[in-house]
C-alpha positions in Angstrom: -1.8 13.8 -20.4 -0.9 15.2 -17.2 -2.4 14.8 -13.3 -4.3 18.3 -12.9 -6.7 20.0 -10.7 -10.0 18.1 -11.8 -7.9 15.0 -13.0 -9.4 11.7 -11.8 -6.7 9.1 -11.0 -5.9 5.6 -10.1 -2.8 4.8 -8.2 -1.1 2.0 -6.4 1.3 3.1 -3.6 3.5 1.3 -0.7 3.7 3.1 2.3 6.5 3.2 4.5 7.6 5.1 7.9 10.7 7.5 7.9 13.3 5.8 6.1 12.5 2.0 7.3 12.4 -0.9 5.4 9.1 -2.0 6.0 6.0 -1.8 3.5 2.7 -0.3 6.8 0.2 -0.3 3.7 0.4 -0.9 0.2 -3.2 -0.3 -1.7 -4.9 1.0 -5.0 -6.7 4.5 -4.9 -8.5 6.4 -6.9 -9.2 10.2 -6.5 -10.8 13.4 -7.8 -7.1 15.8 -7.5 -7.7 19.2 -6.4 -10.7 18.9 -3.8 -8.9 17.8 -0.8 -9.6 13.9 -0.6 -5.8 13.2 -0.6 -3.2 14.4 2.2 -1.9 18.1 0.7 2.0 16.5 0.2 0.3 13.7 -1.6 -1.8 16.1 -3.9 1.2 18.0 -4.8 3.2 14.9 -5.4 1.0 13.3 -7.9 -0.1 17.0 -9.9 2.2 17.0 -13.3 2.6 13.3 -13.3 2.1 11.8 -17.0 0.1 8.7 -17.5 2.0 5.7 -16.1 4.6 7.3 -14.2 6.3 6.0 -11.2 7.5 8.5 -8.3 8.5 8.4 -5.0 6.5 10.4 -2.8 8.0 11.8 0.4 5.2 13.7 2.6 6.0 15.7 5.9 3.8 15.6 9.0 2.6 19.0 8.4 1.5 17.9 4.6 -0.3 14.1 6.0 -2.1 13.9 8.8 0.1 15.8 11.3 2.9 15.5 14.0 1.8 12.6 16.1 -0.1 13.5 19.1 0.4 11.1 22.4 -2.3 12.8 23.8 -4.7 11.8 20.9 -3.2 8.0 21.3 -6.0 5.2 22.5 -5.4 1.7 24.0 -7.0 -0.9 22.3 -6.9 -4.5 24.0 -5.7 -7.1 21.5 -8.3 -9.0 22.2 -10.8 -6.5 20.8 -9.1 -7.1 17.2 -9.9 -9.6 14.8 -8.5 -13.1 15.6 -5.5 -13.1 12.9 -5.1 -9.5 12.8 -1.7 -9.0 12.1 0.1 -6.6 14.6 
């Protein structure tokens, strides 16, 4: 069986920045493929995959969440995150 449009699946992933080193978020997802609840580049990544495969994912920008806007960009004091919260 292959990942399709209308495919429900369950994957693990690591995510990382550019070409660094270091693991930003590493979770377990699951999602209906085809009906936009994943980043496009993610989608596409994942459709033809067989049951169990491993893959590395690379997703542009443009196919995420964007270029990064400064403009867009909010302070937030650290004192307003969670005591522990690692930054």
């Amino acid at each position: 069986m292959q990942i399709a449009k209308n495919s429900v699946v369950t994957f693990k992933y690591d995510l990382k920045v550019d070409d660094e080193d270091d693991v930003i978020d590493s979770d377990e997802l699951t999602s209906l493929i085809g009906y936009g609840q994943l980043p496009p580049g993610l989608e596409a990544g994942l459709l033809g995959l067989a049951v169990q495969a491993t893959k590395l994912i690379t997703v542009a920008p443009e196919e995420g969440y964007g270029e990064r806007d400064e403009a867009k960009v909010i302070g937030i004091p650290r004192s307003a995150l969670p005591e522990g919260m690692p930054i």
